[in-house]
C-alpha positions as CSV (number, residue, x, y, z in Angstrom):
1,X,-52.4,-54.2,-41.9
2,X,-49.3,-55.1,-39.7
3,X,-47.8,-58.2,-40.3
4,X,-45.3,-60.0,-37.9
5,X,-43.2,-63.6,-38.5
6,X,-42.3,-65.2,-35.4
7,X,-39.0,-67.7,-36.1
8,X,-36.3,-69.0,-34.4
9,X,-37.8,-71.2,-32.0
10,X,-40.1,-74.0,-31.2
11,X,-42.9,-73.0,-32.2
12,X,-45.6,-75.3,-31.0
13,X,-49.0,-76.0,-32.8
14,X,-50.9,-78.2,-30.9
15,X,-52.4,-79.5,-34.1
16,X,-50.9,-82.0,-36.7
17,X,-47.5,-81.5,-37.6
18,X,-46.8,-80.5,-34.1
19,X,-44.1,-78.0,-35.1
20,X,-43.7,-75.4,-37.5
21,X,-40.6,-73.5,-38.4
22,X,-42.3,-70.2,-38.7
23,X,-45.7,-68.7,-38.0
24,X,-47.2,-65.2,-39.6
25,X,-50.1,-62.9,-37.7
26,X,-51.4,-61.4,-39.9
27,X,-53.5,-58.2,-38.0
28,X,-55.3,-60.2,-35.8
29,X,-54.8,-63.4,-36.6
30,X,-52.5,-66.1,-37.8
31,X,-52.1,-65.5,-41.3
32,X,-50.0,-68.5,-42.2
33,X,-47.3,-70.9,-41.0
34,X,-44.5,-72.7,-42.5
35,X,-41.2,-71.7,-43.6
36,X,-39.5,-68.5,-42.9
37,X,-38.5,-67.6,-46.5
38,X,-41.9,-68.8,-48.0
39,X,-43.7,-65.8,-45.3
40,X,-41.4,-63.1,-46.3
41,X,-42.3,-63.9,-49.6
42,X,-45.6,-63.9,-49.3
43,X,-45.0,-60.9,-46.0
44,X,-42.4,-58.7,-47.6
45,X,-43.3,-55.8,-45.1
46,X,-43.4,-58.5,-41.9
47,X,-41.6,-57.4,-38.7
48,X,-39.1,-60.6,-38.2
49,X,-39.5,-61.6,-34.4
50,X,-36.4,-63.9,-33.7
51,X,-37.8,-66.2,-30.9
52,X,-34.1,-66.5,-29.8
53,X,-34.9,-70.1,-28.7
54,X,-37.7,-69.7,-26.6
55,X,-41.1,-71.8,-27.7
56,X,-44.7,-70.2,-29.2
57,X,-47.2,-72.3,-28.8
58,X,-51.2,-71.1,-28.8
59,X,-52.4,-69.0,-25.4
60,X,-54.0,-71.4,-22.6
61,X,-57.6,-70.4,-22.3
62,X,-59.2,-70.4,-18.6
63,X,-61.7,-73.2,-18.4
64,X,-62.9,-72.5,-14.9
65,X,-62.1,-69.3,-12.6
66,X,-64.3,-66.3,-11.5
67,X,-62.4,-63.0,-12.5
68,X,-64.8,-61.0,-10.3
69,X,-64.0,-62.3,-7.1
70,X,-60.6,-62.9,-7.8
71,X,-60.5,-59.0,-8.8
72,X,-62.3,-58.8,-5.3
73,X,-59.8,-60.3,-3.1
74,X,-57.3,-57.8,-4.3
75,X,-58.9,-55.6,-2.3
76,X,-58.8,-57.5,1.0
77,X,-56.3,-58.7,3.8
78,X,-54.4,-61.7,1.9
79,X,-54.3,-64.2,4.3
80,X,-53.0,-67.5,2.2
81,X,-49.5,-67.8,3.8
82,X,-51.0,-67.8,7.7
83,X,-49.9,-71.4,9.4
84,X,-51.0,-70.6,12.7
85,X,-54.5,-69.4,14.9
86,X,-51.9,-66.8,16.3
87,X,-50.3,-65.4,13.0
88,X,-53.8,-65.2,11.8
89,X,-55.3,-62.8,14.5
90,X,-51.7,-60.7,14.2
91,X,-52.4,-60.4,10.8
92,X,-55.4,-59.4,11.4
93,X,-54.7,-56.4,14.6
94,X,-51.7,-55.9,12.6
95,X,-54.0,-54.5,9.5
96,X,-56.6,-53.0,11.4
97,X,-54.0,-50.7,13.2
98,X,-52.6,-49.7,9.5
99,X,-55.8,-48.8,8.1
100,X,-58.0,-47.5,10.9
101,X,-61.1,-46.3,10.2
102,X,-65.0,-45.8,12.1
103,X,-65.8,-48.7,13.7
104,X,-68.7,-49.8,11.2
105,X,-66.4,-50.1,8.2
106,X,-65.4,-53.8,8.0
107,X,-62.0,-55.3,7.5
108,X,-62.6,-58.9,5.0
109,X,-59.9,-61.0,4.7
110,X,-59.1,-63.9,2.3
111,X,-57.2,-67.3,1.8
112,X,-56.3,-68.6,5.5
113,X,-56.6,-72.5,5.3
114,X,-56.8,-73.9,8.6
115,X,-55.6,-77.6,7.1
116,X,-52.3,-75.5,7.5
117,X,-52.5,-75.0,11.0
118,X,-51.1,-77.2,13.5
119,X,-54.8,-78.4,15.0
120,X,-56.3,-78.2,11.4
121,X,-59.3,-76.4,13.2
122,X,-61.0,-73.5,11.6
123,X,-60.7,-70.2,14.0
124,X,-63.7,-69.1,16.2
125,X,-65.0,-65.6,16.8
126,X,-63.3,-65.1,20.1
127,X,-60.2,-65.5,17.6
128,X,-61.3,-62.4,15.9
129,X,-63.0,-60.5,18.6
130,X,-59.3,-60.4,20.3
131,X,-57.7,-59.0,16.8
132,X,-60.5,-56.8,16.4
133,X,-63.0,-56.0,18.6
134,X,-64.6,-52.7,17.6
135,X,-65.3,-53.6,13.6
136,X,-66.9,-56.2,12.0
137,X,-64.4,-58.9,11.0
138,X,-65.0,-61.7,8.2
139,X,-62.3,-63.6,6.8
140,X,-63.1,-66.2,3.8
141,X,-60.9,-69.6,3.7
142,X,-59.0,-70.6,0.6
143,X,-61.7,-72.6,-1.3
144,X,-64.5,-69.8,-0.7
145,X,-66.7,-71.9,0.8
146,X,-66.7,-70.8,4.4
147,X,-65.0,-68.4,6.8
148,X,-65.6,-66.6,10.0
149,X,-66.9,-63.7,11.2
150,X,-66.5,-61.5,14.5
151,X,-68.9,-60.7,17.1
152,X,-69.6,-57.4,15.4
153,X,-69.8,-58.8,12.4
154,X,-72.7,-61.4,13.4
155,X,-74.2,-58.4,15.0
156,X,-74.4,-56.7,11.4
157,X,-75.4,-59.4,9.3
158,X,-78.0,-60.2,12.4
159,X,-76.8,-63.6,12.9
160,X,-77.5,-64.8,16.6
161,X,-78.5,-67.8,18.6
162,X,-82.0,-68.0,16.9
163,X,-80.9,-67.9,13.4
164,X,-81.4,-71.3,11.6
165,X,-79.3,-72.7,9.7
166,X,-80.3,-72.4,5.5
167,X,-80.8,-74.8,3.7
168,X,-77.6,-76.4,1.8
169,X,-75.8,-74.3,4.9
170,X,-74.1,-74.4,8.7
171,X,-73.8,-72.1,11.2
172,X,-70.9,-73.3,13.6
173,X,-72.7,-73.4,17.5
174,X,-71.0,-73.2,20.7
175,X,-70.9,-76.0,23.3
176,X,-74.7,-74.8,24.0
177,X,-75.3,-75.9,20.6
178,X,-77.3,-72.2,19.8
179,X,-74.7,-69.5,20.6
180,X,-72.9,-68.5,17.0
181,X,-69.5,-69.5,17.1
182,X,-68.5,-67.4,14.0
183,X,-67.5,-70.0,12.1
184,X,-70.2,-69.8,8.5
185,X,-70.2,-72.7,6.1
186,X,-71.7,-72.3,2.4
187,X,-74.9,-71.2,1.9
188,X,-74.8,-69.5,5.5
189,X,-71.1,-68.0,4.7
190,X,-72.5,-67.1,0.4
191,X,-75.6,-66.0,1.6
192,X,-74.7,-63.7,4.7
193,X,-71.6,-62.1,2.9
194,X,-73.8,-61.1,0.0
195,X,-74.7,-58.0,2.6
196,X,-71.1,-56.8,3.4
197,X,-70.9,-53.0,1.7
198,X,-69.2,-53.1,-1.9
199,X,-67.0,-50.2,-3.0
200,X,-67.7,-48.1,-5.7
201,X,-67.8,-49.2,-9.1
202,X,-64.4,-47.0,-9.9
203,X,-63.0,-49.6,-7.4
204,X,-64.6,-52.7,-8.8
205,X,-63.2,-52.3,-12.3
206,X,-60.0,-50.8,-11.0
207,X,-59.5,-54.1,-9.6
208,X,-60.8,-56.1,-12.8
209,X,-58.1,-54.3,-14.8
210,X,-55.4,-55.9,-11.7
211,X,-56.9,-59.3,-11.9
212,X,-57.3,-59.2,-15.8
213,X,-53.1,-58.5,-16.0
214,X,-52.8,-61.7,-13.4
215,X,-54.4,-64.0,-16.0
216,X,-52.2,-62.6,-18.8
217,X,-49.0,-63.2,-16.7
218,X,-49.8,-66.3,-16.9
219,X,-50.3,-66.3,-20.2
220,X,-54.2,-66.9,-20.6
221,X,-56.0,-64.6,-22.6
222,X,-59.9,-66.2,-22.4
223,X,-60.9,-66.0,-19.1
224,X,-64.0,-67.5,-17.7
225,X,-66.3,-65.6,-14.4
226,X,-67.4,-69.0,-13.2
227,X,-70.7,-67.8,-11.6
228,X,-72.2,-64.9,-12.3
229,X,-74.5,-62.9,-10.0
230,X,-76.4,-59.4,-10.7
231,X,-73.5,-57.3,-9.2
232,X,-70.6,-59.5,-11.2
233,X,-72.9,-59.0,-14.5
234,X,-73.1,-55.5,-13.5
235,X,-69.5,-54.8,-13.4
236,X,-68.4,-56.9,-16.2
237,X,-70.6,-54.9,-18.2
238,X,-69.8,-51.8,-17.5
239,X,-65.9,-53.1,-18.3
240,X,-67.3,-54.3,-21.3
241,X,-68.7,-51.1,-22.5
242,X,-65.7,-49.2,-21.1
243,X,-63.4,-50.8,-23.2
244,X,-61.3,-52.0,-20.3
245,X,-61.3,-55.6,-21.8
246,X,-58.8,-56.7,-23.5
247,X,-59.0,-60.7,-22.6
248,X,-61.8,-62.4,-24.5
249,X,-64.3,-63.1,-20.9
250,X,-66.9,-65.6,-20.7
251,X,-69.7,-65.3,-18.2
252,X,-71.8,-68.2,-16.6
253,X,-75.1,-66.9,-14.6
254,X,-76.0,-68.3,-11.5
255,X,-79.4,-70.3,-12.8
256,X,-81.1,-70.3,-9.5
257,X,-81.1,-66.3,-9.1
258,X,-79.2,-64.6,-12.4
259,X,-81.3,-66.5,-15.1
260,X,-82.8,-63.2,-16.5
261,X,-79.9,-61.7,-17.6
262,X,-79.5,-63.9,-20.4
263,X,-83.2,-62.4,-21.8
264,X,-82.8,-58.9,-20.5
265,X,-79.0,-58.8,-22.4
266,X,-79.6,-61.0,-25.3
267,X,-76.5,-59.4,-27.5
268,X,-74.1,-60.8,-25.2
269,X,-75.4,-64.4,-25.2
270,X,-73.4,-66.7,-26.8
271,X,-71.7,-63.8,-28.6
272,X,-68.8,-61.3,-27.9
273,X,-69.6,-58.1,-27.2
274,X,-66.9,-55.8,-26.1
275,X,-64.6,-59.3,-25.5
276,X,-67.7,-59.7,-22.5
277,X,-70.2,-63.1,-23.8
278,X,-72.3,-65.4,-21.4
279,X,-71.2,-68.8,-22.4
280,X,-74.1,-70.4,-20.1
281,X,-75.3,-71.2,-16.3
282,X,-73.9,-72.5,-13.1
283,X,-74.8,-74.8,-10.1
284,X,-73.4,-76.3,-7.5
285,X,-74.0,-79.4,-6.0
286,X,-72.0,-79.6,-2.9
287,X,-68.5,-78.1,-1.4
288,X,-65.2,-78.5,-1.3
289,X,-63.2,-82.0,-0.2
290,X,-60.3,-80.1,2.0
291,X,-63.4,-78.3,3.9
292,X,-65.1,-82.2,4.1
293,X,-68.4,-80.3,2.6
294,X,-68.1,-82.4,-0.6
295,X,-70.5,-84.6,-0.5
296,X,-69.5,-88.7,-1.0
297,X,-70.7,-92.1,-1.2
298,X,-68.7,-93.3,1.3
299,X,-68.0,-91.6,4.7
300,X,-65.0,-89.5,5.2
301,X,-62.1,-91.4,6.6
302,X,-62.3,-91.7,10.2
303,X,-66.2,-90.0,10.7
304,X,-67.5,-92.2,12.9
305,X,-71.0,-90.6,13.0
306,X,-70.9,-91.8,8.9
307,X,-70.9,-88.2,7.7
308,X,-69.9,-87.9,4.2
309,X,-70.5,-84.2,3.1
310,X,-74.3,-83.5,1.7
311,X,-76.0,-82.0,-0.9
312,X,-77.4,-78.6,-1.8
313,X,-80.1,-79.7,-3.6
314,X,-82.5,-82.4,-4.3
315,X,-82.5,-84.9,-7.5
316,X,-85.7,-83.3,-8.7
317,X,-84.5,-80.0,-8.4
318,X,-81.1,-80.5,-10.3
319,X,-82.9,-82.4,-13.2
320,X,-85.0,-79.2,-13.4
321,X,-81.9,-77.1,-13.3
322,X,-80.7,-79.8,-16.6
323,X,-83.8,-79.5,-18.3
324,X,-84.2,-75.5,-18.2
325,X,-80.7,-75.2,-19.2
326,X,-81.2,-77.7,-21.9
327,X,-85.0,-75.8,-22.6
328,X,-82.9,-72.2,-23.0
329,X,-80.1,-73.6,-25.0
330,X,-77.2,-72.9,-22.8
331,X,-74.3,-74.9,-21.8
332,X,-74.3,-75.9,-17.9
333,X,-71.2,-75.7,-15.7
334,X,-72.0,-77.8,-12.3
335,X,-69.9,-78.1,-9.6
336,X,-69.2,-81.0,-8.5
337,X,-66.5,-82.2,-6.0
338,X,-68.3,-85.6,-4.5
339,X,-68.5,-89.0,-6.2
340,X,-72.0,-88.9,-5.1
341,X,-72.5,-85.1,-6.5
342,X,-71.2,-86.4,-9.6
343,X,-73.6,-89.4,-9.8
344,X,-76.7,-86.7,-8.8
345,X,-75.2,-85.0,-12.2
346,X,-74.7,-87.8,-14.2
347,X,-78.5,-89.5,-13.6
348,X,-79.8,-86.0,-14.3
349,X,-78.2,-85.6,-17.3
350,X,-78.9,-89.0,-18.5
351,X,-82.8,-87.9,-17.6
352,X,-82.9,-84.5,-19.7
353,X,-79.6,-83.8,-20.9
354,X,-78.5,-83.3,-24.2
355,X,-75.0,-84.1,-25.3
356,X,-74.7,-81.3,-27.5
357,X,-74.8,-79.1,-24.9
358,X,-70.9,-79.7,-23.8
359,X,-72.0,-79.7,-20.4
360,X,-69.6,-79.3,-17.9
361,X,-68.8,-81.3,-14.3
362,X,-66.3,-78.7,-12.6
363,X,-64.1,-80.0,-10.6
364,X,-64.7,-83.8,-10.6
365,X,-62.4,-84.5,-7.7
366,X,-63.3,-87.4,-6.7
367,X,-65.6,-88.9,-9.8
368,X,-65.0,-92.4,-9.6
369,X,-63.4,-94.4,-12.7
370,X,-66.3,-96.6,-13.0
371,X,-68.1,-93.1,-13.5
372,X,-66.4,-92.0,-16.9
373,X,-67.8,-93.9,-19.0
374,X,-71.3,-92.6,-18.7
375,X,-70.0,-89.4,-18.9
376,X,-68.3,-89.9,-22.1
377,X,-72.1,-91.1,-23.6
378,X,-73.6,-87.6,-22.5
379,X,-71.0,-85.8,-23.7
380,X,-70.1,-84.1,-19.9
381,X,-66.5,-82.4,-19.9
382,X,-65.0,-83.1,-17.1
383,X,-62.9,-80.1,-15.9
384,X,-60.2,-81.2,-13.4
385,X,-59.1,-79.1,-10.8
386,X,-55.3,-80.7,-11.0
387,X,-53.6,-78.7,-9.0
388,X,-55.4,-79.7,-5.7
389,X,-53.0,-82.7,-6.3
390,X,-50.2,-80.6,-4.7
391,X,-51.9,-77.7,-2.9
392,X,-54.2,-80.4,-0.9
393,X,-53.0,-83.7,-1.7
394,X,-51.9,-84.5,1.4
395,X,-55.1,-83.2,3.4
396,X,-56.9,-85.9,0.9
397,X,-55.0,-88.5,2.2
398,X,-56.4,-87.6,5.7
399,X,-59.9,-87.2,4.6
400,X,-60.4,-90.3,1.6
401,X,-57.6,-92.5,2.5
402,X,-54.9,-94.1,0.5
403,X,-57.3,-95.5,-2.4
404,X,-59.6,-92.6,-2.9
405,X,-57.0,-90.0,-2.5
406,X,-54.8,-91.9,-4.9
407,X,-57.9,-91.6,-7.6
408,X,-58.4,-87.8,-7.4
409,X,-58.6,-86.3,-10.8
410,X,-58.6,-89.2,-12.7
411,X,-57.1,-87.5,-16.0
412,X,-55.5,-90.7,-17.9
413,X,-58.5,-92.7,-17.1
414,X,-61.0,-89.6,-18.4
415,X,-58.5,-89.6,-21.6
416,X,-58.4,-93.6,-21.9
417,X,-62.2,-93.6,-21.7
418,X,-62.8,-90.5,-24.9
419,X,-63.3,-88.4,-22.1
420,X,-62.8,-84.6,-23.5
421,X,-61.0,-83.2,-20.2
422,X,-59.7,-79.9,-19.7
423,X,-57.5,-78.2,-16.2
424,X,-58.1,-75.3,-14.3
425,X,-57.3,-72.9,-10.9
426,X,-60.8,-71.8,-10.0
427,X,-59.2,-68.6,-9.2
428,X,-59.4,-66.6,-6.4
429,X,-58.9,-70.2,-4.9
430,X,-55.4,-70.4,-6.1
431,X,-54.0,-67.9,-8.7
432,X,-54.4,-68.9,-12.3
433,X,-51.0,-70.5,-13.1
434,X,-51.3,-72.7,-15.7
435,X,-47.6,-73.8,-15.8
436,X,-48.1,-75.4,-12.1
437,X,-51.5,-76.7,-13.6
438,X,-49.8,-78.7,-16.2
439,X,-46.7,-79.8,-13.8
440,X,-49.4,-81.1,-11.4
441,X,-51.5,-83.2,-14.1
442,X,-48.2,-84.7,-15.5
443,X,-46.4,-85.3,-11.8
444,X,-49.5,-86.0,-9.4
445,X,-46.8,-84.9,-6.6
446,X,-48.2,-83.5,-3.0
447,X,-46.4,-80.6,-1.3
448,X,-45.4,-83.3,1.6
449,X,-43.8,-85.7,-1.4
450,X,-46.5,-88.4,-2.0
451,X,-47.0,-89.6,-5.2
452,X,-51.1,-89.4,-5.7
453,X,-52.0,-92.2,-8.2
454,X,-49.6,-92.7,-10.8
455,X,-51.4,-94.4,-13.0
456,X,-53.1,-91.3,-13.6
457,X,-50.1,-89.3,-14.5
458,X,-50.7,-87.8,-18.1
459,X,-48.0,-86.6,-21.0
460,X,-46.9,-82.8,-21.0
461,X,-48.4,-83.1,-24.1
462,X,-51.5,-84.3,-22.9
463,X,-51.6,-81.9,-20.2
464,X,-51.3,-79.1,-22.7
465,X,-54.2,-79.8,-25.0
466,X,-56.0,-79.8,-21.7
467,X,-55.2,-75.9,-21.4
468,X,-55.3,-75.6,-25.2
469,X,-57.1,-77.2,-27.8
470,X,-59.7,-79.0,-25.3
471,X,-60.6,-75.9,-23.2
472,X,-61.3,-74.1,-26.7
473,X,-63.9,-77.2,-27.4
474,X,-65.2,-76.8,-23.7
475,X,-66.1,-72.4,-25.1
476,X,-67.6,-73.5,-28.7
477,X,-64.5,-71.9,-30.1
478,X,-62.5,-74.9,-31.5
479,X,-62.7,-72.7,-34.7
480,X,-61.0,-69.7,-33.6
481,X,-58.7,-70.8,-30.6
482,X,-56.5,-73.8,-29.0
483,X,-54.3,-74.2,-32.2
484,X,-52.1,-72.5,-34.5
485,X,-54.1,-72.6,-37.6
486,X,-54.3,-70.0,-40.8
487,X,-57.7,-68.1,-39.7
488,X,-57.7,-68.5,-36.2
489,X,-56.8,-65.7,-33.8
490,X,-53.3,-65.3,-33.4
491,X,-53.8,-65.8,-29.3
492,X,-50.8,-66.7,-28.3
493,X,-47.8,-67.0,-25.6
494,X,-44.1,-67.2,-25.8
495,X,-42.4,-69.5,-23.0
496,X,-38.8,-69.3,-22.1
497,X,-38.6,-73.3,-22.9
498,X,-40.3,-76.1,-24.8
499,X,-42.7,-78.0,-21.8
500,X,-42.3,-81.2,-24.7
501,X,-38.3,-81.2,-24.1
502,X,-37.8,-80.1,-20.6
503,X,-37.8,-83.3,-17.7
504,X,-41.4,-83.2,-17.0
505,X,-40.6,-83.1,-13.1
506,X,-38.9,-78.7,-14.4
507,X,-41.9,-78.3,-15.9
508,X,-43.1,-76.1,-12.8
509,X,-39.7,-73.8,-13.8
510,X,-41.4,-72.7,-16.9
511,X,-41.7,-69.1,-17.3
512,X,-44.5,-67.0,-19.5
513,X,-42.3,-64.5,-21.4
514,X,-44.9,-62.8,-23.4
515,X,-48.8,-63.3,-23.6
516,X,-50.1,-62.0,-27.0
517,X,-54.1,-60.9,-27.8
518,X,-54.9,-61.1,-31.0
519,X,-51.6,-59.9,-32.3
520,X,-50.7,-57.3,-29.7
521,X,-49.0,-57.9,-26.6
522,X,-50.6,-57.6,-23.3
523,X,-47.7,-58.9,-21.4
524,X,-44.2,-59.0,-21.5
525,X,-41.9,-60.4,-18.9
526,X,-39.2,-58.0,-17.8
């Protein structure tokens, strides 16, 4: 069995004593930690890693992403540094003219955010029909919760002025208030895009390998796929069983339509199999606060109508989504951006939840303070999206005003309350960088400067257990991950500095050097 001892460094256990002056692996997994001479002793046949300085602290486990479509927007027109309705359709002619093809194969694009433009309007068909008129065009925006399609495209997925809108959906009209503007907003943007031709399966796990490497760059080496349809489950099996896993990946099913999955594939519930497991179901509850689709309490700031986002389902039906979950004995992961989504949660799990269960409220953007405290009594996790604090802070501001903006993410309060919190990047939304994650949580700083409710600025330390030890607890694998601990696997990742010694407003300089899977490196910084 190969033995390595890692010394030299700070190496970092998240656990109590915080620091250790040397740690074993022992195959795959720590073997034991303490002084360097006691491990060669007891290791006489250890390689001797000399950490030259750098820090070794356990690898940050992924508490809410979705590594198929992140893999999927690989394959598409990347579209997240357009500012303008102009440089979006020249990025758009531009690509069509590198890559042309018959006019039915479609060109998808992903990531514009029209809060970056200078009208903050999303764009229209017309938009695309003049980049592209001869192929079906769909672009998806940043959060994945809408985009637009072309004429042609509306043609294919046989949208027109007599389609109705779904339910827990929009389709954008025209001044005649029928006409299809392109413009497709949840359900009718998730719903219709489920039709666009997929590429061979070669190509889908091709692409799972890319996006896999992304997350260990970043030095994560659990991963989560954060809703889990038939063709996801499909090609994360076939990954699975093709050994092209090396990240330990947990799968949630989509309740409302993937449910069987978890009877039909029974040895991968709750239980690796070929580092593939389904950890439990997903819902959502409403969209995203930049798009004003997350649905509130109070109105948005400056909607004088009163709109304040809505829901996608009723009460009765999300306490029937609690209850089966709780019935099948899975954990539940519910999105939920809203104050008022995370109250729908909150009464339904008080109804027929069951603390045990580690339920999950993703995102909890704008949860209000007064709202921890019942989620501390059911047990619900509540699984910040931090880095909105920079990447959107400043669209907040426009849609919640000063107070409510200045509350998003609420992670000292979660913490003061007993709270068990954890961070994530809900990638493909933004890429999985945990080091901006943890800079975010501890600085609350927006890209235009503003300093979003300081009071809820955390420790580094704190921010780290949020990645770590707490994320582990979120998976049911406190006994295996999070810490540095004889027995556990030796998951871990080597950064160039300590994040407990650096000025906490660096911590974004922080650089992975080396992202270890159970004892063998899957990433090293060149």
């Amino acid at each position: 069995m190969r033995h390595t001892i890692y010394y030299g460094g700070d190496i970092l256990t998240m656990e109590e004593p915080l620091y250790s002056p040397a740690l074993a692996v022992e195959g795959g997994m720590i073997g034991a930690l303490g002084a360097k001479a006691e491990l060669m002793k007891r290791y006489p046949d250890a390689e001797l890693v000399d950490l030259c300085g750098q820090t070794l602290l356990p690898a940050f486990l992924d508490p809410h992403s979705h590594i198929t479509a992140l893999a999927s927007t690989l394959r598409l027109l990347p579209l997240e540094d357009v500012s303008s309705i102009e440089a979006l359709g020249a990025s758009i002619a531009d690509y069509a003219r590198a890559h042309p093809r018959t006019g039915g194969q479609w060109i998808t694009g992903f990531g514009y955010d029209h809060n970056r433009f200078p009208n903050r309007r999303h764009p229209t068909r017309q938009v695309l029909d003049a980049a592209c008129p001869d192929r079906p065009v769909l672009i998806a925006h940043a959060s994945g919760h809408m985009g637009v399609a072309n004429s042609a495209a509306l043609r294919a997925l046989g949208v027109d002025a007599d389609t109705p809108d779904p339910a827990g959906g929009v389709i954008g009209r025209e001044a005649d208030g029928r006409t299809p503007n392109g413009y497709l907003e949840e359900t009718a943007f998730s719903g219709l895009t489920a039709r666009i031709p997929q590429p061979t399966m070669e190509e889908l796990c091709s692409s799972l390998v890319q996006a896999q490497n992304i997350y260990f760059e970043n030095g994560i080496t659990t991963i989560q796929d954060g809703i889990t349809k038939q063709g996801d489950w499909a090609l994360l099996q076939a990954a699975a069983e093709s050994g092209l896993l090396e990240a330990d990946v947990v799968c949630y099913l989509d309740l409302e339509h993937s449910r069987p999955i978890a009877e039909q594939y029974p040895q991968y519930r709750k239980s690796y199999r070929n580092r593939l497991k389904i950890g439990g179901y997903k819902i959502f509850l409403d969209g995203s606060p930049q798009g004003r689709t997350a649905w509130m309490t109070r109105p948005y700031e400056g909607a004088e109508d009163g709109y304040r986002g809505y829901p996608i389902h009723t009460d009765e039906a999300v306490r029937g989504f609690v209850a089966t979950a709780r019935r099948d004995g899975m954990q539940l992961l519910t999105h939920c951006n809203g104050d008022a989504a995370a109250q729908q949660l909150i009464e339904a799990c008080a109804s027929c939840g069951d603390p045990a269960s580690r339920n999950v409220m993703i995102h909890a953007q704008l949860v209000r303070r007064d709202q921890l405290p019942a989620m501390h009594r059911l047990g619900l996790i509540a699984s910040f999206f931090a880095a909105h604090i920079w990447h959107w802070g400043d669209v907040h501001l426009q849609n919640f005003g000063d107070q409510r903006a200045q509350a998003i993410s609420p992670a000292r309060t979660a913490i003061d309350t007993g709270v068990v919190y954890t961070f994530h990047q809900d990638s493909p939304v933004i890429r999985p960088n945990m080091i901006e994650t943890i800079w975010c949580a501890v600085n609350r700083i927006s890209r235009a400067g503003h300093l979003l409710g300081e009071q809820e600025r955390i420790s580094p330390l704190e921010a780290l257990r949020g990645v770590t030890v707490n994320a582990a607890y979120q998976y049911f694998e406190e006994n295996r991950k999070g810490s540095l601990r004889p027995g556990k696997l030796a998951d871990l990742v080597i950064l160039d500095q300590n994040p407990l010694k650096v000025s906490p407003d660096r911590l974004r300089e922080l650089r992975v050097m080396q992202t270890i899977k159970e004892g063998k490196t899957v990433y090293l910084r060149h």
